[in-house]
N, CA, C and O atoms as a Maestro MAE file, in Angstrom:
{
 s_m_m2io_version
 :::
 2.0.0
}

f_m_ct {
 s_m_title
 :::
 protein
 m_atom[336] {
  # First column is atom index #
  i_m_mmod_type
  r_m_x_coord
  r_m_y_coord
  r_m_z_coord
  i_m_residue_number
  s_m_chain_name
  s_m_pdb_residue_name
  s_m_pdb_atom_name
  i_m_atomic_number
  :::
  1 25 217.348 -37.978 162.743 1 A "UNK " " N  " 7
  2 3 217.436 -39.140 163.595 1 A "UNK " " CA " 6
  3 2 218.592 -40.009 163.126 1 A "UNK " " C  " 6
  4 15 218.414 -40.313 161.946 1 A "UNK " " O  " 8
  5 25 219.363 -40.358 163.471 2 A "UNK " " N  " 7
  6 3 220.720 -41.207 163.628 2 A "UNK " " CA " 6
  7 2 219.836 -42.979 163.735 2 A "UNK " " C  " 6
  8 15 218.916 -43.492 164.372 2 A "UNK " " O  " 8
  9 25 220.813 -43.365 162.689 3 A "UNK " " N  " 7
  10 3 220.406 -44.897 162.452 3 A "UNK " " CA " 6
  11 2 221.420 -45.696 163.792 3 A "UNK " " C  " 6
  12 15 221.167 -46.735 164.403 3 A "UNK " " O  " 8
  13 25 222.438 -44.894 163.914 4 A "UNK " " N  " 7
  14 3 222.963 -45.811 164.780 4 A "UNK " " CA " 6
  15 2 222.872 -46.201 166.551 4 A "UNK " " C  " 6
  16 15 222.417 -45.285 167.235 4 A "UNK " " O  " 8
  17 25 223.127 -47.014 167.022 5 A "UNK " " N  " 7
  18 3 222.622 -47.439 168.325 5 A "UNK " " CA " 6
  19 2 223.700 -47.953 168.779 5 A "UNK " " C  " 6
  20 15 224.461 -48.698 168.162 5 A "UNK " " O  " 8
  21 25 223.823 -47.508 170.061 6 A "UNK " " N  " 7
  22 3 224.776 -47.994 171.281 6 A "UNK " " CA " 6
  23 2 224.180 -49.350 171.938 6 A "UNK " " C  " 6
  24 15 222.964 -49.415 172.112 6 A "UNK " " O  " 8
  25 25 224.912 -50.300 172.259 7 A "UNK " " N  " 7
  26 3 224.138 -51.475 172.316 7 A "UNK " " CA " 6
  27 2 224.963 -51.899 173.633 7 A "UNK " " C  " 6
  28 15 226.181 -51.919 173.459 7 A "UNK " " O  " 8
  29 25 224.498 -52.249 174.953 8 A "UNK " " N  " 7
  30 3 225.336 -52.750 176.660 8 A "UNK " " CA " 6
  31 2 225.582 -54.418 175.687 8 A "UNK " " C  " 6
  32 15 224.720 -55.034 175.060 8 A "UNK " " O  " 8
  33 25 226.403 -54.617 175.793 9 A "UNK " " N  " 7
  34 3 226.904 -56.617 175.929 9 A "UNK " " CA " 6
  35 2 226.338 -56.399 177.449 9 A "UNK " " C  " 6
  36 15 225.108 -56.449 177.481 9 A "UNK " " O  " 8
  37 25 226.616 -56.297 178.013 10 A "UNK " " N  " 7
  38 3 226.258 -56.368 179.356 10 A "UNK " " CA " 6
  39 2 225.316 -55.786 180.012 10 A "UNK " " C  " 6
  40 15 225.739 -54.994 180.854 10 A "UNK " " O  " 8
  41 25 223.650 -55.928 179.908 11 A "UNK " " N  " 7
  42 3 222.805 -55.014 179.608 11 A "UNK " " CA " 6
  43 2 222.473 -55.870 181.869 11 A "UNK " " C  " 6
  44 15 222.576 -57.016 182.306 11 A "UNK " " O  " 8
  45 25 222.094 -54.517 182.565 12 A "UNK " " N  " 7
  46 3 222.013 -55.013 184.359 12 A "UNK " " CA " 6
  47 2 220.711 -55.662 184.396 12 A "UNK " " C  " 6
  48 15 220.576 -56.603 185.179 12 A "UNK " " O  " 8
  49 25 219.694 -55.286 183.640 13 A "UNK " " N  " 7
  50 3 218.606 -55.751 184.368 13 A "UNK " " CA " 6
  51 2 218.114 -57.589 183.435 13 A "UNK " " C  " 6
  52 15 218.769 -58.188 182.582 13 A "UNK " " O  " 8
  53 25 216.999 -57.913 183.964 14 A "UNK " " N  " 7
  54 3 216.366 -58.770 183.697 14 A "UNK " " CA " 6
  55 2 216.041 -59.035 182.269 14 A "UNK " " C  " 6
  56 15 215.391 -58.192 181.651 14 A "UNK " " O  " 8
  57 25 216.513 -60.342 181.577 15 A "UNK " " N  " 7
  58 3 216.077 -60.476 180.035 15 A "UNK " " CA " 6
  59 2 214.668 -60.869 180.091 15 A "UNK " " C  " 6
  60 15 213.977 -61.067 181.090 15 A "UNK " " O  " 8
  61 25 214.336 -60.955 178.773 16 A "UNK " " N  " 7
  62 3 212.996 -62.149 178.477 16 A "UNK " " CA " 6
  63 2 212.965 -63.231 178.425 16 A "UNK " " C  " 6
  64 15 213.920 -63.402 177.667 16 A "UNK " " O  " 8
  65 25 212.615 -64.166 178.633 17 A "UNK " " N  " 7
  66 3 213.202 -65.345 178.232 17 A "UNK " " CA " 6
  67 2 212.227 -66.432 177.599 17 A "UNK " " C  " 6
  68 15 211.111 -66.468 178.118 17 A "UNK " " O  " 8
  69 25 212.440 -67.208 176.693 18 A "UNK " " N  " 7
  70 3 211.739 -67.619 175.292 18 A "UNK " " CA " 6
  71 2 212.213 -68.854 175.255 18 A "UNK " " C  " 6
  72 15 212.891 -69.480 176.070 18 A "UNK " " O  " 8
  73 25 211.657 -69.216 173.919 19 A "UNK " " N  " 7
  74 3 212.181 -70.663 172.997 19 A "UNK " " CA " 6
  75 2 211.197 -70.639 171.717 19 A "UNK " " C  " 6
  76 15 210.154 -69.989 171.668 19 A "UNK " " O  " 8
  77 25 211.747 -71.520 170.615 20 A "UNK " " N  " 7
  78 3 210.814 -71.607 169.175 20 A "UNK " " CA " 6
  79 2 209.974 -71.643 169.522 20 A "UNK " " C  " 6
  80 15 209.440 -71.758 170.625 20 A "UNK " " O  " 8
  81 25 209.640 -71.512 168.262 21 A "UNK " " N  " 7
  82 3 208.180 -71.940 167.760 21 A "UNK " " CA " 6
  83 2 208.420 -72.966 167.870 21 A "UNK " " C  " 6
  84 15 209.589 -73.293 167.663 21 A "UNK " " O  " 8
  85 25 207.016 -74.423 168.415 22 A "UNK " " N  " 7
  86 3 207.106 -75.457 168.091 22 A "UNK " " CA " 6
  87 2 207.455 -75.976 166.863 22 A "UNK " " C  " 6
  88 15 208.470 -76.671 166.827 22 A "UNK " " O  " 8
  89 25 206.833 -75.790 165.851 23 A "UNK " " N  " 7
  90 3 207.055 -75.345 163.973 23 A "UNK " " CA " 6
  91 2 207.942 -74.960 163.606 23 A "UNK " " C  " 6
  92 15 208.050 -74.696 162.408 23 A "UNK " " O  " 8
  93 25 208.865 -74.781 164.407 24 A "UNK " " N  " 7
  94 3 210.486 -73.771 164.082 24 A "UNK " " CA " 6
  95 2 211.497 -75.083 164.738 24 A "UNK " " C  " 6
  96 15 212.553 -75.452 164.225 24 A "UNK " " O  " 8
  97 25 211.077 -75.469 165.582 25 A "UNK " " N  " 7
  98 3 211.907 -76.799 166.298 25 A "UNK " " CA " 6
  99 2 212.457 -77.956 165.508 25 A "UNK " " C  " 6
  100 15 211.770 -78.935 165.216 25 A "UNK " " O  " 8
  101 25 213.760 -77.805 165.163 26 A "UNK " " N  " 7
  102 3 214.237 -79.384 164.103 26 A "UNK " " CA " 6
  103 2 214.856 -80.460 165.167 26 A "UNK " " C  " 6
  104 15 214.430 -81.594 165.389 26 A "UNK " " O  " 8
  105 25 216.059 -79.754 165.810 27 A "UNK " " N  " 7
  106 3 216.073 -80.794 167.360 27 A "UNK " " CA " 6
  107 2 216.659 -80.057 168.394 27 A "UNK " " C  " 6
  108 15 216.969 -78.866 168.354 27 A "UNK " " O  " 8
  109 25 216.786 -80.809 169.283 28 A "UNK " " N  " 7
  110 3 217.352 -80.295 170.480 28 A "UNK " " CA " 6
  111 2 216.200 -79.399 171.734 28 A "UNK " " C  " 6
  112 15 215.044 -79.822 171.772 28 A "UNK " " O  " 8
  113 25 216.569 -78.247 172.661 29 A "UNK " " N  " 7
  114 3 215.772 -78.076 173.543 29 A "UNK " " CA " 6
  115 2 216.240 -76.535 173.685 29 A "UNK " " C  " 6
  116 15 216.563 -75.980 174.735 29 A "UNK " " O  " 8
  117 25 216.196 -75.844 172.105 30 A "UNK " " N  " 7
  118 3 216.956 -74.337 173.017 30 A "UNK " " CA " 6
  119 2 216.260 -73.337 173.508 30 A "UNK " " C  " 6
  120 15 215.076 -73.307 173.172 30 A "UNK " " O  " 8
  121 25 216.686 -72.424 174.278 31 A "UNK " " N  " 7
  122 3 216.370 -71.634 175.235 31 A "UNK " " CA " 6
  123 2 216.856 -70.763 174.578 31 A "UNK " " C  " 6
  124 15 217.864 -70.832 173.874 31 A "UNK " " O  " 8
  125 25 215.649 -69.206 174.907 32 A "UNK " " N  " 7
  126 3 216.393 -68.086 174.280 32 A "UNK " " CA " 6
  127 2 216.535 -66.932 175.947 32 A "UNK " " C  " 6
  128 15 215.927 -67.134 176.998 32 A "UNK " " O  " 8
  129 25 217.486 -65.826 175.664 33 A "UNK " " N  " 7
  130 3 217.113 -64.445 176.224 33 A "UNK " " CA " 6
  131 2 217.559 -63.733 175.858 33 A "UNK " " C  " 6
  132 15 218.722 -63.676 175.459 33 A "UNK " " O  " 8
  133 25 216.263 -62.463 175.891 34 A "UNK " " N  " 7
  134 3 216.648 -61.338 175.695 34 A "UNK " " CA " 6
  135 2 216.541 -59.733 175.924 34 A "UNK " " C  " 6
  136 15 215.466 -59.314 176.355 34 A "UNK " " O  " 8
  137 25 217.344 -59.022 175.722 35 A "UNK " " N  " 7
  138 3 217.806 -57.973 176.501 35 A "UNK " " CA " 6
  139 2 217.506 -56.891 175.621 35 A "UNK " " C  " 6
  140 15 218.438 -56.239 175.150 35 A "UNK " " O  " 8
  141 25 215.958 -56.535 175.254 36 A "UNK " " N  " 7
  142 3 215.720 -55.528 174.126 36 A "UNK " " CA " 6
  143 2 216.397 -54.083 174.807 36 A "UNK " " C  " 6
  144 15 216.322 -53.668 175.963 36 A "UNK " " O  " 8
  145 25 216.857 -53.693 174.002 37 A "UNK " " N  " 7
  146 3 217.374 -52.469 174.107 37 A "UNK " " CA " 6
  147 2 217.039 -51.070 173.484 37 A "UNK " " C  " 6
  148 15 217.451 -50.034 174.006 37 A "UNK " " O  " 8
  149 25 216.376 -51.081 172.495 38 A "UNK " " N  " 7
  150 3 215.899 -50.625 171.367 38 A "UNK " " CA " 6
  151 2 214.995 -50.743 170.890 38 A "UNK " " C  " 6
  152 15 215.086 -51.015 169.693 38 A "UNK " " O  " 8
  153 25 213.388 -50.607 171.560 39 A "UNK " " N  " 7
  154 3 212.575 -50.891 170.834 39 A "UNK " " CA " 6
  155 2 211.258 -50.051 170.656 39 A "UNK " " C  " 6
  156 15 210.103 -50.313 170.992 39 A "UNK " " O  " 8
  157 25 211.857 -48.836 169.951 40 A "UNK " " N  " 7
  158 3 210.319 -47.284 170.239 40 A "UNK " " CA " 6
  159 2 209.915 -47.937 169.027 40 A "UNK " " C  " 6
  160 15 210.490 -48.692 168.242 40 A "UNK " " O  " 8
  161 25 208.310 -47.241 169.116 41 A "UNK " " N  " 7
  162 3 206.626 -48.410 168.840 41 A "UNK " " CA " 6
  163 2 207.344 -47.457 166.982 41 A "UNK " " C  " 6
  164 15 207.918 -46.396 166.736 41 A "UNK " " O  " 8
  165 25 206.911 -48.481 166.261 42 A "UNK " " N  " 7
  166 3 206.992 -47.375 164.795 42 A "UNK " " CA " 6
  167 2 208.075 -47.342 164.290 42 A "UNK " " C  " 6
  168 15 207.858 -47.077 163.108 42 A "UNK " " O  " 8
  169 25 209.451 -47.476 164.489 43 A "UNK " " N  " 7
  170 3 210.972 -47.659 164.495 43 A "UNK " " CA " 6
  171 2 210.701 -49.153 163.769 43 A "UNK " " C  " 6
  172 15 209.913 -50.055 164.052 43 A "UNK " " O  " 8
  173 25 211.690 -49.011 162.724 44 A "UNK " " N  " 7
  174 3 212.204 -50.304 161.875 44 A "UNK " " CA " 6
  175 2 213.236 -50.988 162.658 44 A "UNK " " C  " 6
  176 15 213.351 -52.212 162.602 44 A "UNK " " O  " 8
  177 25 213.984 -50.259 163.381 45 A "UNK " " N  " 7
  178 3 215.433 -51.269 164.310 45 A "UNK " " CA " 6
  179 2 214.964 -51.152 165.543 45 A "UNK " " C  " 6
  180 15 214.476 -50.192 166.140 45 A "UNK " " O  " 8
  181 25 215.198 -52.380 165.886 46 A "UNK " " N  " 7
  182 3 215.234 -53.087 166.678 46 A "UNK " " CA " 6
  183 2 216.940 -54.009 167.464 46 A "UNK " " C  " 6
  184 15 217.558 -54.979 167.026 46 A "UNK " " O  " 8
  185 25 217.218 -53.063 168.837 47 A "UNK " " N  " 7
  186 3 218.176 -53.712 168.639 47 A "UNK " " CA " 6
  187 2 218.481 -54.814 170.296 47 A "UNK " " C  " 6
  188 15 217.420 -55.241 170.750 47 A "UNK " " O  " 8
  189 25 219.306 -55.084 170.822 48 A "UNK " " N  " 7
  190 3 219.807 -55.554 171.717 48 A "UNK " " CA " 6
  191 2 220.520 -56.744 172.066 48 A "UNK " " C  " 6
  192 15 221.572 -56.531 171.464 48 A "UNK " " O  " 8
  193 25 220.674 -57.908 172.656 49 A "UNK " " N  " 7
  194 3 221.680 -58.925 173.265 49 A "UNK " " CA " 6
  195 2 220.598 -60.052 173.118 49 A "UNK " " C  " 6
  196 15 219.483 -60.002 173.638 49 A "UNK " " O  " 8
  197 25 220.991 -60.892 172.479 50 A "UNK " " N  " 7
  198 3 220.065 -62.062 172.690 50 A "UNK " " CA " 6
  199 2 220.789 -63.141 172.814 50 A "UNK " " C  " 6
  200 15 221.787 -63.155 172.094 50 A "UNK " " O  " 8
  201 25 220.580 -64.278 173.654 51 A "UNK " " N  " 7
  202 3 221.513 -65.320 173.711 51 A "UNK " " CA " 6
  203 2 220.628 -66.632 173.518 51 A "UNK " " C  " 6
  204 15 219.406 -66.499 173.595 51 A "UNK " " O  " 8
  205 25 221.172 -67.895 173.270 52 A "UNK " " N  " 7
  206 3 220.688 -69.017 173.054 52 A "UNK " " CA " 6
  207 2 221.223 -70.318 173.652 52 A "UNK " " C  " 6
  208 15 222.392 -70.257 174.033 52 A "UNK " " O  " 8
  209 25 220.667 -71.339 173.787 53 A "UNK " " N  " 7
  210 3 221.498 -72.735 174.387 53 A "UNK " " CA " 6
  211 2 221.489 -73.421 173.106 53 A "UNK " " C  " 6
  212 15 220.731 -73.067 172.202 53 A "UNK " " O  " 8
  213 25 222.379 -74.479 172.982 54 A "UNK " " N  " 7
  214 3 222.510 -75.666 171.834 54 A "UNK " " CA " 6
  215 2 220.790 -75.768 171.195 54 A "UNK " " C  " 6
  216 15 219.843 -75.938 171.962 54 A "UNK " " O  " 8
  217 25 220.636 -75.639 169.790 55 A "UNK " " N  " 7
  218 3 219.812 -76.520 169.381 55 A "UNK " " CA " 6
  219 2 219.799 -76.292 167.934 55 A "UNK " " C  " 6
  220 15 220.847 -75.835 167.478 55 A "UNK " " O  " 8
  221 25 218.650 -76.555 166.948 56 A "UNK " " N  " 7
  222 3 218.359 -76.470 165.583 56 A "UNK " " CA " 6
  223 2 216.892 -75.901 165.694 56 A "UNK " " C  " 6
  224 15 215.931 -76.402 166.278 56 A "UNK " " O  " 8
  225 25 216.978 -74.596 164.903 57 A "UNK " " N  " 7
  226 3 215.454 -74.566 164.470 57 A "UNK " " CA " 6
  227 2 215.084 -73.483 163.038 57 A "UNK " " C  " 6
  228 15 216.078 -72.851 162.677 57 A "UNK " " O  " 8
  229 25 214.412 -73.341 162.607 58 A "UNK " " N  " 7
  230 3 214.187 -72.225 161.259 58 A "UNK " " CA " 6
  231 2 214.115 -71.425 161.526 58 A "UNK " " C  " 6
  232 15 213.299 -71.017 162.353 58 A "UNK " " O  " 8
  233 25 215.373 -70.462 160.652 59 A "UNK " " N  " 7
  234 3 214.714 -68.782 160.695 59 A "UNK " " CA " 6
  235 2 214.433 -68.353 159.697 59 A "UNK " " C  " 6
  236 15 215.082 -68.181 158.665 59 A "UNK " " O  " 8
  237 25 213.158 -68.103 160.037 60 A "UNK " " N  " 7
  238 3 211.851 -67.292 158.931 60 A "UNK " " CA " 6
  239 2 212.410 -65.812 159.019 60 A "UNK " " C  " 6
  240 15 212.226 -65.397 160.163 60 A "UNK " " O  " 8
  241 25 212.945 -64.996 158.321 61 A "UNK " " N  " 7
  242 3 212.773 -63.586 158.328 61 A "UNK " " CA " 6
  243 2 211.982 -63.144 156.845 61 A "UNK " " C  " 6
  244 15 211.063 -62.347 157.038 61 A "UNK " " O  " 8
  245 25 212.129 -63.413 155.858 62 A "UNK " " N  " 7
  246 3 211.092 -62.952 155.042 62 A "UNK " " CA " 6
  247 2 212.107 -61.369 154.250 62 A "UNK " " C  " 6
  248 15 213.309 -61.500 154.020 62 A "UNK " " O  " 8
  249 25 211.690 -60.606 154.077 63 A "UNK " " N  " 7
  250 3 212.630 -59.524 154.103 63 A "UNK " " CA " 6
  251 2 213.120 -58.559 154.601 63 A "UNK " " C  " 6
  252 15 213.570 -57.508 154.145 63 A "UNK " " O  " 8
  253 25 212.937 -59.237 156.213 64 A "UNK " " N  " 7
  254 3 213.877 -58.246 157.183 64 A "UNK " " CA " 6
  255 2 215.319 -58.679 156.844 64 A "UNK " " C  " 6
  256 15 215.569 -59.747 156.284 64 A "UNK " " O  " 8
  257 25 216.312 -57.723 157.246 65 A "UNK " " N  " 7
  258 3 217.448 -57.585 157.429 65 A "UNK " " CA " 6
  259 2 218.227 -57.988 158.780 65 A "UNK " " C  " 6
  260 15 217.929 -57.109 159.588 65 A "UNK " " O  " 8
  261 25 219.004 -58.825 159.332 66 A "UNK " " N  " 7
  262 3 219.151 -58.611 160.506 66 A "UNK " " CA " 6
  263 2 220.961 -58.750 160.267 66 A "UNK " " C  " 6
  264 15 221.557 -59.452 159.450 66 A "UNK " " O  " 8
  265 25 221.512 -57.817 161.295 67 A "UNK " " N  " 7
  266 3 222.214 -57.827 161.446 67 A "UNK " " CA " 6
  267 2 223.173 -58.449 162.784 67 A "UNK " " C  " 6
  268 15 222.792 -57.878 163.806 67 A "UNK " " O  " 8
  269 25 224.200 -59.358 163.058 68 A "UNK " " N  " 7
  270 3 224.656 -59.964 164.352 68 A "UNK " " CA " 6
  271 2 226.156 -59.964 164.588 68 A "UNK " " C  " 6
  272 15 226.941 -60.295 163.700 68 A "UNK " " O  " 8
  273 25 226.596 -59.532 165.980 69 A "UNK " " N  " 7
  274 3 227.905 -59.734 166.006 69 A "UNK " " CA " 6
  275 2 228.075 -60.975 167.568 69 A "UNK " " C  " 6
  276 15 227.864 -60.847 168.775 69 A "UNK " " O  " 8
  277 25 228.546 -62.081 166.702 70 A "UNK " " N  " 7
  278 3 228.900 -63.173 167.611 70 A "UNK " " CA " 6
  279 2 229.949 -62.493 168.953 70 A "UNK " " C  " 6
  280 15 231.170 -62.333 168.954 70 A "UNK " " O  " 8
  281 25 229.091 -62.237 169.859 71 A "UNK " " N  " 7
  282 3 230.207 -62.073 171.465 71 A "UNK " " CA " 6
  283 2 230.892 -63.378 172.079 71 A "UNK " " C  " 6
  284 15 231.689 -63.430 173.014 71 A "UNK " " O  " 8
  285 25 230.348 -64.466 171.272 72 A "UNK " " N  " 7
  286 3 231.016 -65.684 171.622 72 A "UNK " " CA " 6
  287 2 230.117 -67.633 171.841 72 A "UNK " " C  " 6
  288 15 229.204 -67.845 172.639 72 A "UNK " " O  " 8
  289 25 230.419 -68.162 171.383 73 A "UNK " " N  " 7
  290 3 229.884 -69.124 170.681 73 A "UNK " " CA " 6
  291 2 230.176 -69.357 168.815 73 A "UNK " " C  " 6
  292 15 230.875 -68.806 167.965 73 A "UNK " " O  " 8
  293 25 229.538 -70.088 168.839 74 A "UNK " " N  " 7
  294 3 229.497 -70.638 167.636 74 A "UNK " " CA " 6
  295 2 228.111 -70.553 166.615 74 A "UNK " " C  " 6
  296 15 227.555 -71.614 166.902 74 A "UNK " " O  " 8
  297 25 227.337 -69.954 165.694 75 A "UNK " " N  " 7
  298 3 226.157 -70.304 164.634 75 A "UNK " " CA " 6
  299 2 226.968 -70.810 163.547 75 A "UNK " " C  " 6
  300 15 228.034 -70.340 163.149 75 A "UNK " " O  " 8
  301 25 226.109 -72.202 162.949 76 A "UNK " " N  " 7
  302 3 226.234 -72.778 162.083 76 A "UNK " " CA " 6
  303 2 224.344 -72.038 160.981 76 A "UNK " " C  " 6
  304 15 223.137 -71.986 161.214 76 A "UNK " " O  " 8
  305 25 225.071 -71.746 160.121 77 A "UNK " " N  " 7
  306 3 223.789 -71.584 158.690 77 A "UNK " " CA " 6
  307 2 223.744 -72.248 158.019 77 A "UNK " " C  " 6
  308 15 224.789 -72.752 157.606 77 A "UNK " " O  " 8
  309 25 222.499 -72.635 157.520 78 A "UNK " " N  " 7
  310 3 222.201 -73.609 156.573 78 A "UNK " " CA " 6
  311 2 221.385 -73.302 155.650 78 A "UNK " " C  " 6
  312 15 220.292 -73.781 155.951 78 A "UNK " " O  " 8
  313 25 221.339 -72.750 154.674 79 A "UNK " " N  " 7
  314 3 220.440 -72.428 153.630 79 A "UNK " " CA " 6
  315 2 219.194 -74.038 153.006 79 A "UNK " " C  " 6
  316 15 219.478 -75.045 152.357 79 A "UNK " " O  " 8
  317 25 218.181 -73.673 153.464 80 A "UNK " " N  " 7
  318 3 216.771 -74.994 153.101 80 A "UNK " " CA " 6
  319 2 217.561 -75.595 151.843 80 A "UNK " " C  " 6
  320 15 217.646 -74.994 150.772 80 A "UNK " " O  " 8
  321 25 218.099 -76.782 152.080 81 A "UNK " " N  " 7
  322 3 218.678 -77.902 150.959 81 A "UNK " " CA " 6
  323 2 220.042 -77.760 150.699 81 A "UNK " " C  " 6
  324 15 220.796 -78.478 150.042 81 A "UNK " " O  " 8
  325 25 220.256 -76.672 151.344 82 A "UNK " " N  " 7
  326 3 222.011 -76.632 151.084 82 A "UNK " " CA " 6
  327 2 223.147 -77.001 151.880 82 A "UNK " " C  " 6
  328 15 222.998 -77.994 152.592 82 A "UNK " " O  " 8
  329 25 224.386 -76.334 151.911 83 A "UNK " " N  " 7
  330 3 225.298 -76.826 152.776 83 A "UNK " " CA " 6
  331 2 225.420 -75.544 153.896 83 A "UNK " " C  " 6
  332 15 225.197 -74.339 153.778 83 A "UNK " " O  " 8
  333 25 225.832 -76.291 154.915 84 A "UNK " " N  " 7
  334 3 226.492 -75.258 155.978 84 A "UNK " " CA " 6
  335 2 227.616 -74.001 155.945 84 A "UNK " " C  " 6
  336 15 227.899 -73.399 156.981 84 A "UNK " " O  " 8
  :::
 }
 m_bond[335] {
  # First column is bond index #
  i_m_from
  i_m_to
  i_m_order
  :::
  1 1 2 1
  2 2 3 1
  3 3 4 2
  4 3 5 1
  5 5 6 1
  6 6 7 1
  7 7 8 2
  8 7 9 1
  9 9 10 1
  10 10 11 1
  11 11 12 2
  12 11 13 1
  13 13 14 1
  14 14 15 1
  15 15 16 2
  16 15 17 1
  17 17 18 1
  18 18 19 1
  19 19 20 2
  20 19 21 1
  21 21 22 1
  22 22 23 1
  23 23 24 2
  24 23 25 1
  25 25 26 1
  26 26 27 1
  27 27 28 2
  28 27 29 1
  29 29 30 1
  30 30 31 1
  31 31 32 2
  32 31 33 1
  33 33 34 1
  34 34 35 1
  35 35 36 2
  36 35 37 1
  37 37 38 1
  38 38 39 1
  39 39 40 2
  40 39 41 1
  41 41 42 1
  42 42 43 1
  43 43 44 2
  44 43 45 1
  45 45 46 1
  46 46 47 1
  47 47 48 2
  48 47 49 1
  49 49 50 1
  50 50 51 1
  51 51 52 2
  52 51 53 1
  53 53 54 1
  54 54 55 1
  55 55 56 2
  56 55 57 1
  57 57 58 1
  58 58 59 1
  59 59 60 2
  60 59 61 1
  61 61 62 1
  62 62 63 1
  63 63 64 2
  64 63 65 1
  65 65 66 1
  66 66 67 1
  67 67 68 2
  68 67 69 1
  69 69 70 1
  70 70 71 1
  71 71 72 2
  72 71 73 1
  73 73 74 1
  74 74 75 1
  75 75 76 2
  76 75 77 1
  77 77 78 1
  78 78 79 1
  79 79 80 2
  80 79 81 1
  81 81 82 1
  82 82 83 1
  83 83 84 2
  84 83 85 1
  85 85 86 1
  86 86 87 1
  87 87 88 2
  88 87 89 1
  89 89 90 1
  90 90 91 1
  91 91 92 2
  92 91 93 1
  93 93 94 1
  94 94 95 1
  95 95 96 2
  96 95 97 1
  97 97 98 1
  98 98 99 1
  99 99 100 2
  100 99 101 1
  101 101 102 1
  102 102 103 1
  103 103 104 2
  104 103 105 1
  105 105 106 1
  106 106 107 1
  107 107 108 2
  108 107 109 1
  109 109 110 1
  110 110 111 1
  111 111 112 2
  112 111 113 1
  113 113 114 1
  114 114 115 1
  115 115 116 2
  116 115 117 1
  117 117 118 1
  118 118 119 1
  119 119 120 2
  120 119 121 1
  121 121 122 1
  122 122 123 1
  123 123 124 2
  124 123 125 1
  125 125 126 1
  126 126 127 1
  127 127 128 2
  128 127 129 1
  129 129 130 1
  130 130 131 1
  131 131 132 2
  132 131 133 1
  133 133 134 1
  134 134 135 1
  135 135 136 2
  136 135 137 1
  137 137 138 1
  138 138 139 1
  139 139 140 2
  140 139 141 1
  141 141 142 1
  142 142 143 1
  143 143 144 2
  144 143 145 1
  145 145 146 1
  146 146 147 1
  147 147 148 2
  148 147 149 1
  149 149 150 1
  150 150 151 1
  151 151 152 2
  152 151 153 1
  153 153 154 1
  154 154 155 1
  155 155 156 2
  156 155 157 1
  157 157 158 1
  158 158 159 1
  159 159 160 2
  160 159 161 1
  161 161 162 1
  162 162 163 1
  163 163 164 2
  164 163 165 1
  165 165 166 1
  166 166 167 1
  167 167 168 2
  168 167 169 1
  169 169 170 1
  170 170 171 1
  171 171 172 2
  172 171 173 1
  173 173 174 1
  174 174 175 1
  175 175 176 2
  176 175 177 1
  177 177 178 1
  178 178 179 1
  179 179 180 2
  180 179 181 1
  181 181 182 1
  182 182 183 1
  183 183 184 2
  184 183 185 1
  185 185 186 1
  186 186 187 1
  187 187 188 2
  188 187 189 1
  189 189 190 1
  190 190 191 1
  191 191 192 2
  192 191 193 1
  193 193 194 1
  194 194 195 1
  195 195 196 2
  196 195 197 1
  197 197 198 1
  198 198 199 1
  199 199 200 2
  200 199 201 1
  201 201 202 1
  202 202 203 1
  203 203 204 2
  204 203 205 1
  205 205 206 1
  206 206 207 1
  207 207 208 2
  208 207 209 1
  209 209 210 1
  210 210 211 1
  211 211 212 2
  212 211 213 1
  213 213 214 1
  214 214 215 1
  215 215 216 2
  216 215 217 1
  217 217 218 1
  218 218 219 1
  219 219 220 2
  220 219 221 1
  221 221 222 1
  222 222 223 1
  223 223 224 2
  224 223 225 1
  225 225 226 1
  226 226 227 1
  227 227 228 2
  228 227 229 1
  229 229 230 1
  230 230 231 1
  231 231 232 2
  232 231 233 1
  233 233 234 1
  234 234 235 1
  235 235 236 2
  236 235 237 1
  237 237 238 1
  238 238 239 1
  239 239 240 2
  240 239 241 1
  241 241 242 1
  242 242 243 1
  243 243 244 2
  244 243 245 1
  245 245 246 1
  246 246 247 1
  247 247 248 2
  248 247 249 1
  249 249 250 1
  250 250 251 1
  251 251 252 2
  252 251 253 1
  253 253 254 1
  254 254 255 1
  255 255 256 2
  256 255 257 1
  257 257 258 1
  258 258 259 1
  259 259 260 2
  260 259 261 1
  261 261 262 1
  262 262 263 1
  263 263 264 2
  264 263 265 1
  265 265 266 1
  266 266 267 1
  267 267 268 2
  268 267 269 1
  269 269 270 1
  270 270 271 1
  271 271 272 2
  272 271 273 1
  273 273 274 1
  274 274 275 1
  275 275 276 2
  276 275 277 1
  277 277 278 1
  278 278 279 1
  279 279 280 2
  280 279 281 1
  281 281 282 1
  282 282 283 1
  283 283 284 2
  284 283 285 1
  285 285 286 1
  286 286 287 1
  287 287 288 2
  288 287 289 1
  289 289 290 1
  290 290 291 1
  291 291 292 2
  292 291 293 1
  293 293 294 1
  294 294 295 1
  295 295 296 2
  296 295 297 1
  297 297 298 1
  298 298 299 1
  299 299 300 2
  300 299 301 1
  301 301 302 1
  302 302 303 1
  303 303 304 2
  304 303 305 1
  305 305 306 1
  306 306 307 1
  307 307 308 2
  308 307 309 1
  309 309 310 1
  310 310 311 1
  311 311 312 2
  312 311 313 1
  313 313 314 1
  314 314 315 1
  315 315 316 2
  316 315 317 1
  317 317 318 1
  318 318 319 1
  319 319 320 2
  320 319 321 1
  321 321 322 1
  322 322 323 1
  323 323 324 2
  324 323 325 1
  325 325 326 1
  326 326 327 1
  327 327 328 2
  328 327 329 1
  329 329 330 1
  330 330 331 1
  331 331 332 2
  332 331 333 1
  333 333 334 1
  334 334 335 1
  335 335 336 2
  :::
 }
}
């Protein structure tokens, strides 16, 4: 089985569409969607297009890995107490 995955930027059909956790919310009002592409039951990757509107909130991953390639916009990171 091949780790790697072909991924549409431009995926035709219908995303999901989301927002935080309330508990995840620091400010603002963002909106998520997304365009799973990749997701057989039992499989560690997980892949596809996800997009967001302006806001702040926590990401909990724990010791997943995730990997991202910005198609355009801006993420700012902030490590809990540190700098950007």
């Amino acid at each position: 089985m091949s780790l790697l995955k072909t991924i549409d930027p431009n995926p035709s059909f219908a995303p999901q569409e989301s927002g935080p956790l309330p508990e995840r919310l620091i400010a603002g009002n963002p909106t998520y969607k997304t365009w799973t592409q990749d997701a057989a039951r039992g499989e560690t990757i997980k892949t596809g297009v996800w997009e967001a509107t302006p806001g702040e909130t926590h990401s909990i991953k724990g010791e997943l890995f995730e990997f991202c390639h910005i198609l355009s916009g801006v993420i700012e990171l902030t490590p809990e107490g540190g700098e950007r």
